[in-house]
GUTI-474310 format. One record per atom (N, C-alpha, C): residue in one letter; x, y, z. Coordinates in steps of 0.1 Angstrom, whole numbers, padded with zeros to 4 digits, always signed. Example, Ala and Ser with C-alpha at 12.3 -4.5 7.8 and 13.67 -1.06 7.14 Angstrom:
% GUTI-474310
a+0132-0057+0078;a+0123-0045+0078;a+0132-0033+0078;s+0128-0022+0071;s+0137-0011+0071;s+0129+0000+0079;
//
This chain:
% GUTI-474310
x-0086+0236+0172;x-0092+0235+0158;x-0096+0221+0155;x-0106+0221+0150;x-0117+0204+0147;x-0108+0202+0138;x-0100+0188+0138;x-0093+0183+0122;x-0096+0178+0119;x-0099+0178+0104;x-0108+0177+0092;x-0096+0171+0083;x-0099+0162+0078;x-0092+0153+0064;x-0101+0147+0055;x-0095+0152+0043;x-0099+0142+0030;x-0089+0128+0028;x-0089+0120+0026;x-0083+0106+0022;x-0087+0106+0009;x-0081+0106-0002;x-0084+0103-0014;x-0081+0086-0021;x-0087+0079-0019;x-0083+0063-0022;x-0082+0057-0007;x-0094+0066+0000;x-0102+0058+0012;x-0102+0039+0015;x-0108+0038+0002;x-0111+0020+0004;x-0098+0008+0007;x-0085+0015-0003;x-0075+0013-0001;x-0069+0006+0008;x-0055-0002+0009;x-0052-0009+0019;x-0042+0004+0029;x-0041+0011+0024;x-0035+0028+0028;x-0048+0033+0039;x-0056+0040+0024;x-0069+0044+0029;x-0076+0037+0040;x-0077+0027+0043;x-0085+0022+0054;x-0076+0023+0065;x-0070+0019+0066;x-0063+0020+0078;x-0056+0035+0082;x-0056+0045+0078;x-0057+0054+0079;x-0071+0062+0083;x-0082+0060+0076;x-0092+0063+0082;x-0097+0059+0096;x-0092+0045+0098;x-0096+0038+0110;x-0084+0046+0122;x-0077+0050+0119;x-0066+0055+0126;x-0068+0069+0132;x-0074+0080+0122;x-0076+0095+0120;x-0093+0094+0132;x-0101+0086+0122;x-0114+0083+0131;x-0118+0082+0147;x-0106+0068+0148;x-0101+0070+0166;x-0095+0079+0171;x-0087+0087+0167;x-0083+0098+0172;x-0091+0115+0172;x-0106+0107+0168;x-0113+0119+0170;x-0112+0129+0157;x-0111+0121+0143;x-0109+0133+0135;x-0120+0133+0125;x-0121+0144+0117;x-0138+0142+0111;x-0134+0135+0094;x-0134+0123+0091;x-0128+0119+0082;x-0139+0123+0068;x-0131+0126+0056;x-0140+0124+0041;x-0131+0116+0033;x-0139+0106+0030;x-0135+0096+0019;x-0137+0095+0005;x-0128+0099-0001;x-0130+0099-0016;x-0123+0086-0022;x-0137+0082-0035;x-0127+0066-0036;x-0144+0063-0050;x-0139+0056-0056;x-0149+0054-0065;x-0164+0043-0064;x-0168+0042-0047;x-0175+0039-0041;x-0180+0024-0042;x-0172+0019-0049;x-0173+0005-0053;x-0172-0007-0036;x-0162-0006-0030;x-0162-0010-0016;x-0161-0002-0008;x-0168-0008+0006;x-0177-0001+0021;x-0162+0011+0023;x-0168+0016+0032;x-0154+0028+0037;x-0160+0019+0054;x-0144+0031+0062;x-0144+0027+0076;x-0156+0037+0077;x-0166+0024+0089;x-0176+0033+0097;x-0172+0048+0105;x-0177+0056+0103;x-0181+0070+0105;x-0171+0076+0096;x-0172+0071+0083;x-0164+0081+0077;x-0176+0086+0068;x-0172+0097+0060;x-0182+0103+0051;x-0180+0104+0036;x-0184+0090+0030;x-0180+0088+0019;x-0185+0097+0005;x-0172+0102-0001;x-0176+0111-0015;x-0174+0105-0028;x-0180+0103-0035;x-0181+0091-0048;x-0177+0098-0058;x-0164+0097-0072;x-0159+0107-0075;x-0153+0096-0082;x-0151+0105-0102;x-0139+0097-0105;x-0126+0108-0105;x-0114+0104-0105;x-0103+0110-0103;x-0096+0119-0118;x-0101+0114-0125;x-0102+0116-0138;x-0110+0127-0145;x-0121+0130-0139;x-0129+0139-0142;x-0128+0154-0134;x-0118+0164-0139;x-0121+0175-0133;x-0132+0180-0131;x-0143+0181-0136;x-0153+0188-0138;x-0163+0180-0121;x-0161+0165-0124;x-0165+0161-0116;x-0166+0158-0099;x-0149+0161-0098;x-0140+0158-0085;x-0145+0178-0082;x-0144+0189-0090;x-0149+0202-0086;x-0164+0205-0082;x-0174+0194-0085;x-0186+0193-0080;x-0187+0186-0069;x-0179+0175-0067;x-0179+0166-0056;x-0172+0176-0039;x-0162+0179-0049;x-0151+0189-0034;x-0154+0204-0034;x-0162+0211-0044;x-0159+0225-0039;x-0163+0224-0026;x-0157+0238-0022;x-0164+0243-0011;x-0165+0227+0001;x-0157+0218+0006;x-0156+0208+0017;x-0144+0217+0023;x-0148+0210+0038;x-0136+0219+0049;x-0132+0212+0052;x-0113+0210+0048;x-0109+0203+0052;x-0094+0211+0053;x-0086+0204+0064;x-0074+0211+0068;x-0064+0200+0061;x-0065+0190+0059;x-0053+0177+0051;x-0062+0167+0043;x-0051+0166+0036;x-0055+0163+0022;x-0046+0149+0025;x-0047+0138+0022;x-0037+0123+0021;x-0042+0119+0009;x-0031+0116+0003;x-0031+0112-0015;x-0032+0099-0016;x-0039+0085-0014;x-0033+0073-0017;x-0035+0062-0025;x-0041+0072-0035;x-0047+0064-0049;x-0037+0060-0060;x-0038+0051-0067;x-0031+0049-0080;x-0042+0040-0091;x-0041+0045-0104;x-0047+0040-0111;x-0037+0031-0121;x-0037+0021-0123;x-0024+0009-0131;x-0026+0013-0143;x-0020+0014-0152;x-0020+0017-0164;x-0009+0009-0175;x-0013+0010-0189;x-0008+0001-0198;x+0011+0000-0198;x+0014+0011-0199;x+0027+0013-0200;x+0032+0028-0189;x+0044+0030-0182;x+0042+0041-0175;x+0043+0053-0180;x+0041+0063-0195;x+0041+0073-0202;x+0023+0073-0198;x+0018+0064-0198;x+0001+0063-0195;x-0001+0065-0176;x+0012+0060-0171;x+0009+0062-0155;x+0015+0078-0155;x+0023+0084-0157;x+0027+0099-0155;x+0014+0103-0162;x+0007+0102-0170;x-0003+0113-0177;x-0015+0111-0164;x-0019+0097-0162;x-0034+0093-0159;x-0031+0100-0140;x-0021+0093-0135;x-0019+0097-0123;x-0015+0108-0119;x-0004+0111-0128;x+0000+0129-0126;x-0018+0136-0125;x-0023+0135-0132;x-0037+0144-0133;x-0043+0143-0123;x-0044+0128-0116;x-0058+0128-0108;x-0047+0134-0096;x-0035+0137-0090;x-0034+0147-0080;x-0036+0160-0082;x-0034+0167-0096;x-0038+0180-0102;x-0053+0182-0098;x-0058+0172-0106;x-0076+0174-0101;x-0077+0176-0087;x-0074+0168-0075;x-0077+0170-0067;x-0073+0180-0062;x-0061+0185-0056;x-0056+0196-0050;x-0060+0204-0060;x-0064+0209-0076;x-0071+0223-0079;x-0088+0220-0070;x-0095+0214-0068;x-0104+0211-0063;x-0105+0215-0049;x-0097+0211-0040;x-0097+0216-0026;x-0085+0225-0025;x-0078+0232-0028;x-0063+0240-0030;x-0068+0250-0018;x-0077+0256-0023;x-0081+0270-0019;x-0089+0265-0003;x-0096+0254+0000;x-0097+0251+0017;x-0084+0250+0020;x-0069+0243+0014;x-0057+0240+0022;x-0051+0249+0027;x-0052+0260+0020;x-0044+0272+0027;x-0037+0273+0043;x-0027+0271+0045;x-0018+0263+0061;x-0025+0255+0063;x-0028+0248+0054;x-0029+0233+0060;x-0017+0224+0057;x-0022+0209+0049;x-0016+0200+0045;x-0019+0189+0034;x-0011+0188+0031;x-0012+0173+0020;x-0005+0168+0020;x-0006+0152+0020;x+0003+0142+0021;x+0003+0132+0010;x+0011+0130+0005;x+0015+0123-0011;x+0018+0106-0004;x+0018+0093-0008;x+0017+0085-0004;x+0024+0077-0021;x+0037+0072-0024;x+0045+0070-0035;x+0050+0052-0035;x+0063+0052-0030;x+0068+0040-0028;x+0082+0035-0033;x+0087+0025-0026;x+0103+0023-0030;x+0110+0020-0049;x+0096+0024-0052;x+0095+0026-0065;x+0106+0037-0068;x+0101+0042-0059;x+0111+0060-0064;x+0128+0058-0066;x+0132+0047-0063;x+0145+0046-0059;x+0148+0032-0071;x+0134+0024-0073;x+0139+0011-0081;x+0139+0014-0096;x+0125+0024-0096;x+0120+0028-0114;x+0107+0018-0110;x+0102+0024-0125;x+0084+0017-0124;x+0087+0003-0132;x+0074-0003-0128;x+0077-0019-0131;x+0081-0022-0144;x+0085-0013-0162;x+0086-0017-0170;x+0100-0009-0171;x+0104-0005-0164;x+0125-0008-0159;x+0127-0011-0145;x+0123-0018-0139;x+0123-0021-0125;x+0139-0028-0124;x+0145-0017-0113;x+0158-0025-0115;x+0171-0021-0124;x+0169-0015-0135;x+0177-0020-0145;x+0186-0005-0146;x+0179+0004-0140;x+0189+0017-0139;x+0199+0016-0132;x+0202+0030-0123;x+0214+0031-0116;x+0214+0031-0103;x+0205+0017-0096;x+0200+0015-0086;x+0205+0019-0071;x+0203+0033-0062;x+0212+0033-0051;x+0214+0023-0041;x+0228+0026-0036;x+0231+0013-0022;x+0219+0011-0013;x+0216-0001-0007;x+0207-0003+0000;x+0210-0001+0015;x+0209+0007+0024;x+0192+0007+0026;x+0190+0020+0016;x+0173+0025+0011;x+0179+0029+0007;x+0175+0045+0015;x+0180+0058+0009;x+0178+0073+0020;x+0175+0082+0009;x+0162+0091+0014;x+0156+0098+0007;x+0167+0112-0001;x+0180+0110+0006;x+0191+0119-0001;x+0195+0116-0017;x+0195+0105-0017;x+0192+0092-0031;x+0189+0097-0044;x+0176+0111-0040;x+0169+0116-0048;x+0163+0103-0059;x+0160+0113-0074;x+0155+0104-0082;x+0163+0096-0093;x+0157+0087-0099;x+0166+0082-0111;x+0160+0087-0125;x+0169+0088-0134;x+0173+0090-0147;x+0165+0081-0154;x+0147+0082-0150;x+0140+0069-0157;x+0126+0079-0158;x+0113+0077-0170;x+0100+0079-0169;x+0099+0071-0152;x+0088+0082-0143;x+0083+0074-0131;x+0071+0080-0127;x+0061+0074-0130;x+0048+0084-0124;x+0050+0092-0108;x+0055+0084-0099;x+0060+0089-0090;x+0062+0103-0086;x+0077+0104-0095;x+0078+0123-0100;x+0065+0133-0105;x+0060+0130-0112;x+0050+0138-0119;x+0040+0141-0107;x+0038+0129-0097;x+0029+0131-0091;x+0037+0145-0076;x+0044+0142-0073;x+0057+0150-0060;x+0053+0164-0073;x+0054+0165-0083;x+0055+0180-0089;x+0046+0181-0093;x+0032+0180-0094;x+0021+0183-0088;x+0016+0188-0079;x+0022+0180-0065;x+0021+0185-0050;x+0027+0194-0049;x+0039+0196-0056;x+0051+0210-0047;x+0044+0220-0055;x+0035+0218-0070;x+0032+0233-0074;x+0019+0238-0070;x+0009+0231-0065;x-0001+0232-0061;x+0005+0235-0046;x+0012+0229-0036;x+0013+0237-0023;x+0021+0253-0027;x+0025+0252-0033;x+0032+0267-0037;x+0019+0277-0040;x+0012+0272-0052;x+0000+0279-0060;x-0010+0284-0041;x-0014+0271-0036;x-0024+0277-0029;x-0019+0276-0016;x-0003+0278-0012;x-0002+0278+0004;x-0003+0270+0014;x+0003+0256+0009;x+0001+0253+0019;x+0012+0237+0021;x+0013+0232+0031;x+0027+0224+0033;x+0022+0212+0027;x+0039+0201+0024;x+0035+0189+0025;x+0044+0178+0023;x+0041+0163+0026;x+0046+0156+0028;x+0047+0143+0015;x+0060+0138+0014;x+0059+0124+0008;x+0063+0114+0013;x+0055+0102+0013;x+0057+0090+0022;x+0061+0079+0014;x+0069+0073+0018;x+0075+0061+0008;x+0075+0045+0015;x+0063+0042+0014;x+0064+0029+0023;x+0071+0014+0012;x+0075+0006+0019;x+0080-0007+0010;x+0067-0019+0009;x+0066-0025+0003;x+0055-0035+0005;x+0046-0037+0019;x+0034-0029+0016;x+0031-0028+0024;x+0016-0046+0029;x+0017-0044+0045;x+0008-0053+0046;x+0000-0045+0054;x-0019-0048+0050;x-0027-0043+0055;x-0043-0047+0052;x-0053-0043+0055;x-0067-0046+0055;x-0074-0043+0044;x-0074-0050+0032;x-0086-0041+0022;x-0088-0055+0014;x-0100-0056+0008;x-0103-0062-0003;x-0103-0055-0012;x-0099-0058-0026;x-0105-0056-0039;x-0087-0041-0041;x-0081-0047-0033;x-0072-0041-0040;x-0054-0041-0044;x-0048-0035-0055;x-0043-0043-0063;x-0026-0045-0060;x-0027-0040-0048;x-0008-0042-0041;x-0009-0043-0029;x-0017-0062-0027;x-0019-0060-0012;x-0012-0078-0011;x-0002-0074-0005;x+0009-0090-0008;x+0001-0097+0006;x-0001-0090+0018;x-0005-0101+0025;x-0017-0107+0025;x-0028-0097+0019;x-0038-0109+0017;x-0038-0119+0009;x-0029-0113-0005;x-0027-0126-0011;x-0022-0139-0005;x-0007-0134-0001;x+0001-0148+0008;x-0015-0154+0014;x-0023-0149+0021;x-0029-0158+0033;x-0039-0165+0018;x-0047-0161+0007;x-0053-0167+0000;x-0046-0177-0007;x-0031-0173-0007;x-0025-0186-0014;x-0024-0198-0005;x-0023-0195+0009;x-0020-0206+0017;x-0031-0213+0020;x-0042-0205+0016;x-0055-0214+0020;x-0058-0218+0011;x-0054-0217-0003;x-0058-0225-0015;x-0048-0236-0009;x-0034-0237-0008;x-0027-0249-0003;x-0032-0255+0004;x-0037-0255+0012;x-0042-0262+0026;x-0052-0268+0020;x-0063-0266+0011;x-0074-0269+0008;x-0070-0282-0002;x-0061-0279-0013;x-0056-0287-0024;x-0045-0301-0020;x-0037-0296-0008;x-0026-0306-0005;x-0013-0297-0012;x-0015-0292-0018;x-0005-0287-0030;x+0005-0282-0020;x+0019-0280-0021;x+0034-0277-0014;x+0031-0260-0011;x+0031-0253+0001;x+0036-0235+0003;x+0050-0238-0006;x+0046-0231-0017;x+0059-0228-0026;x+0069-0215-0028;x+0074-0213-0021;x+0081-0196-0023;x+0075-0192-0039;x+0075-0185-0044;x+0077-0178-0055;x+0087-0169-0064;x+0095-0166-0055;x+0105-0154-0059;x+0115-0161-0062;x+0126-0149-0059;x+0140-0151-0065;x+0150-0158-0052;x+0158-0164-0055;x+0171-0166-0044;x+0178-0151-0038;x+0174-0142-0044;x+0185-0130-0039;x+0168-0123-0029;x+0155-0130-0032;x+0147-0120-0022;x+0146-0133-0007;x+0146-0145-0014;x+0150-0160-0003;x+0161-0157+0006;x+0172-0152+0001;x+0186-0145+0011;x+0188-0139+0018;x+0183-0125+0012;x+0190-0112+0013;x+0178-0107+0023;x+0183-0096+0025;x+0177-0091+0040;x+0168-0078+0031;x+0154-0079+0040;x+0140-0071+0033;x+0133-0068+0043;x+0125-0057+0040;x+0118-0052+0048;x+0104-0048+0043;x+0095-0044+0054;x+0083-0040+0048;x+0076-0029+0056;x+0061-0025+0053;x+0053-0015+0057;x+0044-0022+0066;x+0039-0018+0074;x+0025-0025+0081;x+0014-0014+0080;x+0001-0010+0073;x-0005+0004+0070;x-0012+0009+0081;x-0012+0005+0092;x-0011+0009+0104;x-0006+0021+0112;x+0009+0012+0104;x+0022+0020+0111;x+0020+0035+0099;x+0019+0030+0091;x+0017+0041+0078;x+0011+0050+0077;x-0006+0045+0089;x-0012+0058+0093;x-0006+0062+0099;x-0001+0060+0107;x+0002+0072+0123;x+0015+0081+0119;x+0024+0074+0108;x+0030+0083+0099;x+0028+0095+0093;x+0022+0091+0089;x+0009+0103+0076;x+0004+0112+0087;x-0005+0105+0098;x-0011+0116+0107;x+0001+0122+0118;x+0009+0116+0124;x+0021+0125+0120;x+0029+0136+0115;x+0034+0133+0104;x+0035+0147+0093;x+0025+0155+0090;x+0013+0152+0094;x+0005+0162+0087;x+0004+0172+0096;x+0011+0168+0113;x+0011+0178+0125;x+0024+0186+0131;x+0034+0177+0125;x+0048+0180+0128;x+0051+0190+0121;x+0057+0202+0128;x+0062+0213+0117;x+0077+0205+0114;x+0084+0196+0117;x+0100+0189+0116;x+0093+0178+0105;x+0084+0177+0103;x+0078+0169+0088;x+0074+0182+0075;x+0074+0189+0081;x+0067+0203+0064;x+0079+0199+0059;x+0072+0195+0043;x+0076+0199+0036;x+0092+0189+0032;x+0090+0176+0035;x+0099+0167+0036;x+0092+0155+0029;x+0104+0144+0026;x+0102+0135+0019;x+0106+0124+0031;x+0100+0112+0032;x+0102+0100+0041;x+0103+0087+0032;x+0110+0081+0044;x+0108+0067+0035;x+0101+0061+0045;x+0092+0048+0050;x+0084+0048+0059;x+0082+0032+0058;x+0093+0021+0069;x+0092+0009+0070;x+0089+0007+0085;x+0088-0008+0088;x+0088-0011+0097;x+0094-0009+0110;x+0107-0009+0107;x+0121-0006+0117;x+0125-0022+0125;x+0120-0032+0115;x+0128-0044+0116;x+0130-0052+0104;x+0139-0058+0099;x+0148-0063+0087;x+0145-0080+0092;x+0145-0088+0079;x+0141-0099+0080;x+0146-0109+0064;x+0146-0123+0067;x+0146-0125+0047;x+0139-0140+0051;x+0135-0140+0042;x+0121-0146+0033;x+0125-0155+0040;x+0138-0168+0040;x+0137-0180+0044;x+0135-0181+0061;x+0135-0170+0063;x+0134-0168+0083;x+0114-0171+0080;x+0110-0162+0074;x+0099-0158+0080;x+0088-0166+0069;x+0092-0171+0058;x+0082-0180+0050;x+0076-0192+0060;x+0087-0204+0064;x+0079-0214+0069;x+0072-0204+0084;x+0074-0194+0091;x+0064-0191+0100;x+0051-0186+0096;x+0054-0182+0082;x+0035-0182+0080;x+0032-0197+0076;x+0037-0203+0070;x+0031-0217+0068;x+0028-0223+0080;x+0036-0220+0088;x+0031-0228+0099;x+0014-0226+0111;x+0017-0204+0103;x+0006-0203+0108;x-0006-0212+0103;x-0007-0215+0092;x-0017-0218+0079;x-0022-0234+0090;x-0013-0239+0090;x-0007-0258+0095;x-0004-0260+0083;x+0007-0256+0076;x+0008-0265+0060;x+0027-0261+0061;x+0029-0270+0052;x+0044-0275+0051;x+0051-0261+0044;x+0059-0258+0045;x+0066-0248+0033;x+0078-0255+0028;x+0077-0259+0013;x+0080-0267+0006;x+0096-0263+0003;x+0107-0266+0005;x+0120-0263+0001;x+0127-0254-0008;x+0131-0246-0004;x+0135-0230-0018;x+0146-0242-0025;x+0145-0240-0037;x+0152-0249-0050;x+0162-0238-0057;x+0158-0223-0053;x+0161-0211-0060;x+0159-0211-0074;x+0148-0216-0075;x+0140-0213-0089;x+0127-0208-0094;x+0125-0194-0098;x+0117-0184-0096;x+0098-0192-0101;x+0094-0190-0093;x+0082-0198-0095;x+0070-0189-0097;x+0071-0181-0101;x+0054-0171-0103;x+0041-0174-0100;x+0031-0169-0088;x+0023-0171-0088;x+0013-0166-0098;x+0018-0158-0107;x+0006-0162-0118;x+0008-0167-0128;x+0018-0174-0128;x+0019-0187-0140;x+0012-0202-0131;x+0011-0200-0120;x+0008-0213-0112;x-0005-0218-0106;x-0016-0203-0108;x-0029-0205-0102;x-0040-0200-0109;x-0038-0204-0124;x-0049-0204-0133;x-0064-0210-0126;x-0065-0225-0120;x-0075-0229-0118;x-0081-0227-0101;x-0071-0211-0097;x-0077-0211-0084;x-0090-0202-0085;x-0095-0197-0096;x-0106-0189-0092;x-0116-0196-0089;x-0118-0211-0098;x-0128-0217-0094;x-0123-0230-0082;x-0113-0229-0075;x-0111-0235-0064;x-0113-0225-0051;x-0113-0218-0052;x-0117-0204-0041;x-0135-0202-0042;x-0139-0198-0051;x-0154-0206-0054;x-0161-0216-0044;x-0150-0224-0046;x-0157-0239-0038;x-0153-0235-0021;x-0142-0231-0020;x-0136-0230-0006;x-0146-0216+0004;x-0147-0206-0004;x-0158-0197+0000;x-0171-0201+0001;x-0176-0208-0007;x-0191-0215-0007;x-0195-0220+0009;x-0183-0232+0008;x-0181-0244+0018;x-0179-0237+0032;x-0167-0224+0031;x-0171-0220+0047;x-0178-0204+0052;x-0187-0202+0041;x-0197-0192+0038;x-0187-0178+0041;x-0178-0179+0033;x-0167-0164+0032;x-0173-0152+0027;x-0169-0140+0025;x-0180-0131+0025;x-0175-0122+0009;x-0163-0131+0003;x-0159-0128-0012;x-0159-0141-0022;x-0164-0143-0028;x-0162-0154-0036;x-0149-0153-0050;x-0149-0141-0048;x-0142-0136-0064;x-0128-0137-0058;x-0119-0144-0064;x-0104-0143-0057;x-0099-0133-0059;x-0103-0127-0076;x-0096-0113-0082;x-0098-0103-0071;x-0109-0107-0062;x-0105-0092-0055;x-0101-0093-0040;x-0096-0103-0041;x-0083-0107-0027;x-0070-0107-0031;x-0068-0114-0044;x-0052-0119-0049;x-0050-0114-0056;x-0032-0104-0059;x-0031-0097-0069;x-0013-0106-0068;x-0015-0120-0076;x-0005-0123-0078;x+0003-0116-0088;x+0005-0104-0094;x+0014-0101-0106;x+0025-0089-0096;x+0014-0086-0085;x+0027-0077-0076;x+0032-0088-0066;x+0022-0095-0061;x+0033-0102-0054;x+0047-0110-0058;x+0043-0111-0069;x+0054-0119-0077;x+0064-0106-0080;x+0059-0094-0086;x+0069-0084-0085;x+0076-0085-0076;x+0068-0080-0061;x+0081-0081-0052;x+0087-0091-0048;x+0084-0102-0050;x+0094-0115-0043;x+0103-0121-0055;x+0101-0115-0067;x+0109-0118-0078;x+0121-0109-0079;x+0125-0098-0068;x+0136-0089-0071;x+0147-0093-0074;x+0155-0093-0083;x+0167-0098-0089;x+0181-0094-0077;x+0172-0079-0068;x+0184-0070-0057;x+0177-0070-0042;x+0185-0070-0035;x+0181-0067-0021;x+0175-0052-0024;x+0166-0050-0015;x+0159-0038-0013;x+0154-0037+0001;x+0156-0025+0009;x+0153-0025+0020;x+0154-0007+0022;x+0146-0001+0033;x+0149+0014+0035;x+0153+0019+0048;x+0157+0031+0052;x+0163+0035+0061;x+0153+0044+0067;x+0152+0047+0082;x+0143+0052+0087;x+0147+0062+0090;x+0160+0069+0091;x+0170+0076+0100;x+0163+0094+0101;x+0159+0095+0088;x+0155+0104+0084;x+0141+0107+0097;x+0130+0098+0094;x+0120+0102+0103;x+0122+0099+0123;x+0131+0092+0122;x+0136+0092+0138;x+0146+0107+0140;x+0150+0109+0132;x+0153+0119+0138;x+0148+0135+0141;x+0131+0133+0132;x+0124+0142+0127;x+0114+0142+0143;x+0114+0128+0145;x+0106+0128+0160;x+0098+0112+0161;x+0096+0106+0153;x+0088+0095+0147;x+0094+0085+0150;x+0093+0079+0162;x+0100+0064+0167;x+0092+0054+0164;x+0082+0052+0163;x+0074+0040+0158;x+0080+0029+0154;x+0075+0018+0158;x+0080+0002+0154;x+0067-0004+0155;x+0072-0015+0138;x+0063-0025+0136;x+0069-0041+0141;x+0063-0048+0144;x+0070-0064+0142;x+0064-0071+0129;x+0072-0070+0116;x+0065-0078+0104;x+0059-0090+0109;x+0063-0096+0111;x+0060-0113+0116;x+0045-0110+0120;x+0047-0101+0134;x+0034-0099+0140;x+0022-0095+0130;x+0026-0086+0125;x+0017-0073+0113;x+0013-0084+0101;x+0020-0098+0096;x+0009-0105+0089;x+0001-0114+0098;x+0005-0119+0110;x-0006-0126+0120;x-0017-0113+0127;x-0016-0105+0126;x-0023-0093+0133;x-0037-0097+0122;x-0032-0093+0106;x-0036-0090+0094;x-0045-0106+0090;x-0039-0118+0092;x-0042-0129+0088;x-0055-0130+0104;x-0056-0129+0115;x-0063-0129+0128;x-0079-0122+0118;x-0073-0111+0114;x-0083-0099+0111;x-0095-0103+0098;x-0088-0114+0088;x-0092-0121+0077;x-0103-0128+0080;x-0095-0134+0090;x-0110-0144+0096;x-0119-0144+0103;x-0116-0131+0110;x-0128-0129+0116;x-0137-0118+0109;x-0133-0117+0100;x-0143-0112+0089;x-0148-0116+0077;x-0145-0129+0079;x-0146-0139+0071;x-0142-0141+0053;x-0129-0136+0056;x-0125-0132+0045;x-0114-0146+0038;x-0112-0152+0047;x-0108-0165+0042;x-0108-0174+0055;x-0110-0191+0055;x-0115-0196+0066;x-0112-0195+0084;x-0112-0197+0086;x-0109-0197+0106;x-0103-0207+0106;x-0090-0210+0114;x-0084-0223+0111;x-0093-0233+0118;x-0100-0233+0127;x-0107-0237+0137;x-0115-0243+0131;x-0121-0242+0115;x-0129-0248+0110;x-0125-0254+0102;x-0113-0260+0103;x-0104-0266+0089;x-0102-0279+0094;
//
């Protein structure tokens, strides 16, 4: 049988790499995404807002598709505004294609949110021991998260058909212009440093400088996703979905600096926010993209210092357990270290921030 997938939040640092993944493996990809940035070549992009039932049912009736991947999120003011806005757009979609899923699949794409609480209690609940395991279940907090998992379980019930939740940690991966993507930031912060003289300054906390952390590479994230969406020992299961190597910040900070050639300036253990610190980088990135003819001039849609500072600001160790999907069948390993030099290689030669070669 020809496999057929919709990707919902295509452009994505998820969505791309996923498409580029599904694509090589011979699969007939459809990209749903609000058409603002390119999709992976040979995909077949569907322009839609997520918001609009009326419109996502013009866009998707009647497409053939056997899996559905969820990996959109829209930010919102407070999270009573992320359960309403996000809860819906997986409603819209799955009523929109429900009825092609029938034994197929859909895959929900969430995050270690589900275990911390959303960014306006981040923390402050009844946080489980680390690492953490999808047994954990939920906490005792509003979490768009939830709304969105009970959406999926009533819609695969309503129209028949299996599905998956994936829980990656900070993930690093390929996208511009979007808004939880920590490694492209790191590498634009390091090339503002380089350019300026100014110190690689950690940003975060002493307990994220210490303590032992892990991350996603969306790579690894695809083959995950296209994984469960084949495994009958994945229906219908929740995953948590890292690397499968542990690391802390003061190991692996000065190795990206060093990638860069720039100093990384001494942890003092005092929390330094990158968006209290790079007001005057938009129009220093301006000049730096001009000068080596970069193919974004707008930093806003490379740097999303308010998550990266989220996650390197965590007050707790955070890290997840894989146990669950190794035993399910899923041995996969990333090397972090590698997965931001893979990711920072890939920058430049797309000219997305300079070549060191030309520095």
């Amino acid at each position: 049988m020809e496999k057929k997938a919709l990707i919902v939040g295509v452009s994505g640092v998820i969505g791309n790499a996923l498409s580029e993944h599904l694509l090589a493996e011979g699969w007939t990809v459809y990209g749903l995404s609000r058409g603002r940035t390119p999709v992976a070549s040979g995909c077949v992009q569907i322009t839609a807002d997520l918001t609009d039932p009326a419109q996502l049912a013009n866009a998707l009736g009647g497409l053939d598709v056997h899996q559905v991947f969820f990996t959109a999120w829209a930010r919102q003011a407070n999270e009573k505004e992320n359960i309403r806005v996000n809860g819906a757009m997986v409603k819209n979609v799955l009523d929109a294609v429900g009825p092609a899923l029938r034994g197929g699949h859909a895959a929900l794409v969430t995050g270690l949110k589900h275990y911390l609480g959303p960014f306006e209690a981040y923390g402050t609940g009844n946080v489980p021991l680390t690492p953490f395991r999808e047994e954990q279940g939920r906490q005792e907090v509003d979490n768009f998260y939830y709304e969105q998992e009970d959406r999926l379980f009533e819609a695969a019930q309503r129209h028949g058909f299996s599905w998956s939740v994936h829980r990656p940690h900070t993930i690093i991966g390929y996208a511009v212009g979007n808004a939880m993507n920590m490694g492209v930031t790191l590498a634009a912060y390091a090339t503002l440093c380089k350019a300026s003289g100014q110190p690689f300054v950690f940003p975060g906390s002493a307990a994220q400088w210490e303590g032992l952390t892990d991350m996603t590479d969306a790579r690894l994230l695809a083959r995950h996703l296209a994984w469960a969406a084949q495994s009958p020992k994945a229906s219908n299961e929740d995953f948590n979905v890292v690397n499968g190597d542990v690391f802390r910040w003061q190991w692996l900070w000065p190795r990206l600096a060093e990638y860069f050639g720039i100093e990384a300036a001494p942890f003092d253990g005092v929390v330094r926010p990158l968006a209290d610190r790079m007001g005057s980088s938009p129009a220093e990135w301006a000049e730096i993209a001009a000068r080596h003819g970069l193919k974004e001039i707008d930093l806003g849609k490379l740097a999303s210092w308010w998550h990266t500072d989220a996650d390197l600001g965590r007050p707790m160790e955070v890290l997840a357990d894989m146990t669950k999907s190794r035993k399910a069948g899923f041995l996969d390993y990333q090397s972090t270290e590698d997965a931001f030099f893979d990711l920072f290689r890939r920058l430049e030669a797309e000219r997305v921030i300079p070549a060191r070669s030309t520095d």
